[in-house]
C-alpha positions as CSV (number, residue, x, y, z in Angstrom):
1,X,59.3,66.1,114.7
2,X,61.9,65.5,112.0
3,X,65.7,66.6,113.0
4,X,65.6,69.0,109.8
5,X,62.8,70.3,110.9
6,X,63.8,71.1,114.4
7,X,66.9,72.6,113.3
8,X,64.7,75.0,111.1
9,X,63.2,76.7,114.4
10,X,66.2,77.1,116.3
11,X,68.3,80.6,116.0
12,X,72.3,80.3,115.8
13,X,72.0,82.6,119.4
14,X,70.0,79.8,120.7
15,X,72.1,76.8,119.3
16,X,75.2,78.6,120.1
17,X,74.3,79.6,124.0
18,X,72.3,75.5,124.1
19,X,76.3,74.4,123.4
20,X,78.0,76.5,125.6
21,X,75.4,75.8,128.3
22,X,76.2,72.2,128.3
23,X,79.8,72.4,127.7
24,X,80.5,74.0,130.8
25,X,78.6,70.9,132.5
26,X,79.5,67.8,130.5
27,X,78.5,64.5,132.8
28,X,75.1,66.6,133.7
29,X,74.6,67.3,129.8
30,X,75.5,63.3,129.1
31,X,72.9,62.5,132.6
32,X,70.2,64.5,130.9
33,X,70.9,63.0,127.0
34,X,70.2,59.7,128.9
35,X,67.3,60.3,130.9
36,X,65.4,62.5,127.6
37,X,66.6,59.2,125.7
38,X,64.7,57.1,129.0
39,X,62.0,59.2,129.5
40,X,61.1,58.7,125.7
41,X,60.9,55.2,125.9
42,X,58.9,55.0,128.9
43,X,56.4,57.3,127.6
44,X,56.1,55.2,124.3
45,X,56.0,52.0,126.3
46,X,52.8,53.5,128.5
47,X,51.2,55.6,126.4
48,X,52.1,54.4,122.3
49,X,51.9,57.5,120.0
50,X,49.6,59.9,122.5
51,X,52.5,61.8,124.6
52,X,52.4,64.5,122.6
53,X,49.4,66.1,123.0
54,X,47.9,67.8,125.9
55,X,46.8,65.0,127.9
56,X,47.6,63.3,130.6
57,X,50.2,61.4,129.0
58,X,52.0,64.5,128.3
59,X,51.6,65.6,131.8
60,X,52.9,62.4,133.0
61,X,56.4,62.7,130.6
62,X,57.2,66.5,131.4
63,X,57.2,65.3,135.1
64,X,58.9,62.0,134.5
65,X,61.8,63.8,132.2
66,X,62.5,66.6,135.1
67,X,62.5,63.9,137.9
68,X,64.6,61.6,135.8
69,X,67.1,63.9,134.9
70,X,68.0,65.2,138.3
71,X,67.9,61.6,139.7
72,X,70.4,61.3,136.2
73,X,72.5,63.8,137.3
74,X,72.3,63.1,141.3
75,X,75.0,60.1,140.2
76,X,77.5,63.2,139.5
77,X,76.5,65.5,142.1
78,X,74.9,65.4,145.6
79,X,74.2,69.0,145.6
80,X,70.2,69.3,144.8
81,X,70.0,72.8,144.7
82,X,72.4,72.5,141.9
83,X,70.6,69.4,140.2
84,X,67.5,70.9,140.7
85,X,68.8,74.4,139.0
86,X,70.0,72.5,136.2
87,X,67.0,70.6,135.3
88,X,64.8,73.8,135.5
89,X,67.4,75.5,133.2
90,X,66.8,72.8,130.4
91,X,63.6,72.1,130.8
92,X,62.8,75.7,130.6
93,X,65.3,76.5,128.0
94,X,63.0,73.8,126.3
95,X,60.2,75.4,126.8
96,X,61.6,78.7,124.9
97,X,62.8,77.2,122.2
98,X,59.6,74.9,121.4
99,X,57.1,77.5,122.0
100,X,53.6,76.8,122.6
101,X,50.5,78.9,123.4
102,X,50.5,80.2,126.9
103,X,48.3,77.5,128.4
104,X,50.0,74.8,126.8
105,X,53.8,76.4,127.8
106,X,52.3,77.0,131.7
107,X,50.7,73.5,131.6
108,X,54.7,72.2,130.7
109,X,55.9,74.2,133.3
110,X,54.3,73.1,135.8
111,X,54.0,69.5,134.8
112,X,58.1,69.9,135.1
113,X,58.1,71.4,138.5
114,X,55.8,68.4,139.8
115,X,58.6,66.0,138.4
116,X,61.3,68.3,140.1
117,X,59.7,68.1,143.7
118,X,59.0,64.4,143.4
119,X,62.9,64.1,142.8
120,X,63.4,66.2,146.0
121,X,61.2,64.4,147.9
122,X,61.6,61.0,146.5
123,X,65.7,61.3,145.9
124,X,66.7,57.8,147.0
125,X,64.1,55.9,145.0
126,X,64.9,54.0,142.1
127,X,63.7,55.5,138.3
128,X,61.6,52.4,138.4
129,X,59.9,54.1,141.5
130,X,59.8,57.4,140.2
131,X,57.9,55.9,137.3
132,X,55.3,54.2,139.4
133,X,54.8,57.2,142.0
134,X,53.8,59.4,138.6
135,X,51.9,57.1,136.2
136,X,49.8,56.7,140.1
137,X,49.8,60.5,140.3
138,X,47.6,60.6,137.0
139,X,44.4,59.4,139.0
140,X,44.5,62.7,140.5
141,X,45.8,64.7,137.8
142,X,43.3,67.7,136.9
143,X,41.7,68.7,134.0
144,X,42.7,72.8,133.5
145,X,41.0,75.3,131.3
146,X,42.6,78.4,132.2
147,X,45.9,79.7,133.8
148,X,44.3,80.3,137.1
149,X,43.5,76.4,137.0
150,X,46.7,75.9,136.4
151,X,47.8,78.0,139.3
152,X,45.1,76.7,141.5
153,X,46.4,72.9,141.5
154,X,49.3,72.6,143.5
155,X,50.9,69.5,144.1
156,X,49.3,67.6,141.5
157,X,49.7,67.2,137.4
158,X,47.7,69.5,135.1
159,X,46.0,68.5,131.1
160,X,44.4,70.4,129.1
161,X,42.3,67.7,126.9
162,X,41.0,64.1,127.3
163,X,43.3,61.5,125.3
């Protein structure tokens, strides 16, 4: 999606509370630029131009970013309660601002919380590891087709369409 186009959807309330929310935490807002800026990359290296639809590739980069930006920000902080708070606070702010239809926005959300939990369970493991552990994780990913799908598959990632 083009920059100009981006800016288009996004209200001066949002942009203006977006800056203050990562002023007030500027090596965690500087962690999470670099691990969006990773998490791109590695989804474009695995999965060339089909992360951005509903598959499992997408599934597999909502997890990835969360997970990598709390590993990101665990260099500046060893409080994971507060890591974990702020990745779920722009991940979710995300979500808001980007808005999809409810399926597709619960699909996200969950697909984040997956990448979240493998961080706090997987904290001293490399990004390289974290990688590995999800791009695994996607031979058990599930097809969903409705929210209670969705809420049905714990512990595991969640698409909505074949590739």
């Amino acid at each position: 999606m083009a920059l100009r186009t981006i800016l288009k959807q996004i209200k001066a309330k949002q942009l203006f509370g977006f800056f203050r929310f990562f002023i007030r935490h500027p090596l965690f807002a500087v962690s999470t630029f670099f691990a969006t800026v990773k998490t791109y990359k590695i989804a474009e290296k695995e999965f060339a131009k089909i992360h951005g639809k509903h598959n499992k590739a997408n599934a597999f980069r909502h997890a990835l970013w969360n997970a990598l930006i709390a590993k990101s920000c665990s260099t500046y902080s060893n409080n994971k309660e507060k890591i974990i708070r702020w990745a779920k606070n722009v991940t979710d702010w995300h979500e808001e601002l980007f808005v999809n239809e409810s399926l597709s926005r619960e699909m996200d959300l969950h697909n984040n919380q997956i990448g979240r939990d493998l961080f706090l369970n997987n904290d001293k493991i490399s990004s390289e590891e974290l990688t590995n552990v999800l791009l695994k994780s996607l031979n058990s990913a599930v097809l969903v087709f409705s929210l209670k799908d969705i809420s049905e598959a714990t512990n595991v990632l969640v698409y909505l369409e074949e590739s």
